[in-house]
C-alpha positions in Angstrom: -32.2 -16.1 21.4 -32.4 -15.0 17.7 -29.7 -13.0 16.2 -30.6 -10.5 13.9 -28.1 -8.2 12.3 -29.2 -4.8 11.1 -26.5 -3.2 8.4 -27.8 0.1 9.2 -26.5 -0.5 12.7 -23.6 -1.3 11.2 -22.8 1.4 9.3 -23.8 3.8 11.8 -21.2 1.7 14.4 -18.3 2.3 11.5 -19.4 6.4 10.9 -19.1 6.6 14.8 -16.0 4.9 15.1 -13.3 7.3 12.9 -10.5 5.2 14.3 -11.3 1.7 12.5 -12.4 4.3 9.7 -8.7 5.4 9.4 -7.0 2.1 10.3 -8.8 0.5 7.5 -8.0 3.2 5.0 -4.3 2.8 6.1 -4.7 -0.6 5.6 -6.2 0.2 2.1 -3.3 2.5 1.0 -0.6 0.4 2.0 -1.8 -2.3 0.6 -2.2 -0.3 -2.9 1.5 1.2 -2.3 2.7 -2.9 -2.2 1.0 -3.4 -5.6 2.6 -0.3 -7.5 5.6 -0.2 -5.6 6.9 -3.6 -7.5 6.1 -2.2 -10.9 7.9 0.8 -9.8 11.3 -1.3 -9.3 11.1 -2.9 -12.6 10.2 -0.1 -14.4 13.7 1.8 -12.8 16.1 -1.5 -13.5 14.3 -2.3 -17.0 15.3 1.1 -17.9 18.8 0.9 -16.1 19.0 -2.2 -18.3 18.3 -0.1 -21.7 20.7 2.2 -20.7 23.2 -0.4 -20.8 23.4 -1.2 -16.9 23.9 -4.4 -15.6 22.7 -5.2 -12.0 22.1 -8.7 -10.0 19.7 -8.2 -7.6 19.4 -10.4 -4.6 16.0 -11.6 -3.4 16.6 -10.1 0.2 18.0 -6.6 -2.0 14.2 -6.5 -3.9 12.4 -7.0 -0.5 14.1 -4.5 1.0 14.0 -2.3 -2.3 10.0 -3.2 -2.2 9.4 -2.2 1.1 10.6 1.2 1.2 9.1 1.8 -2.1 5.7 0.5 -0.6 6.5 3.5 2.0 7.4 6.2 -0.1 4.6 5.7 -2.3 2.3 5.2 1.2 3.9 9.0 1.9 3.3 10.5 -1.4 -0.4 9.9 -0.9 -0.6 12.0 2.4 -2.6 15.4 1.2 0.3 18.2 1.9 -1.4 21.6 2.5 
């Protein structure tokens, strides 16, 4: 038995199927959201810390601070109309 794949197929399957189309652009934009959202949290406490704040910051505190800034970042790229 010889496989053969065929990547028209395969991109046909993918056009067909919206549903892994939209779980993998989830995926995508969640994923993107966990990258900025950390740059977002340092740039807020590096300019708390300019402004003369002082803050410690636990490592279970930042998680938690990361992850909802990974969500509100994954919301702000919803498409209001």
């Amino acid at each position: 038995m010889k496989l053969k794949f065929d990547i028209k197929q395969f991109a046909i399957s993918l056009v067909i199927s919206p549903v892994v189309f939209y779980i993998v652009v989830g995926i995508a934009k969640f994923a993107i959201s966990l990258v900025i959202s950390p740059v977002v949290f340092y740039i807020v406490v590096g300019i708390a810390k300019f402004s003369g704040a002082s803050y410690r910051i636990s490592h279970g505190e930042s998680f938690i601070i990361w992850l909802l800034l990974a969500i509100l970042i994954k919301i702000s790229f919803i498409n209001k109309k």
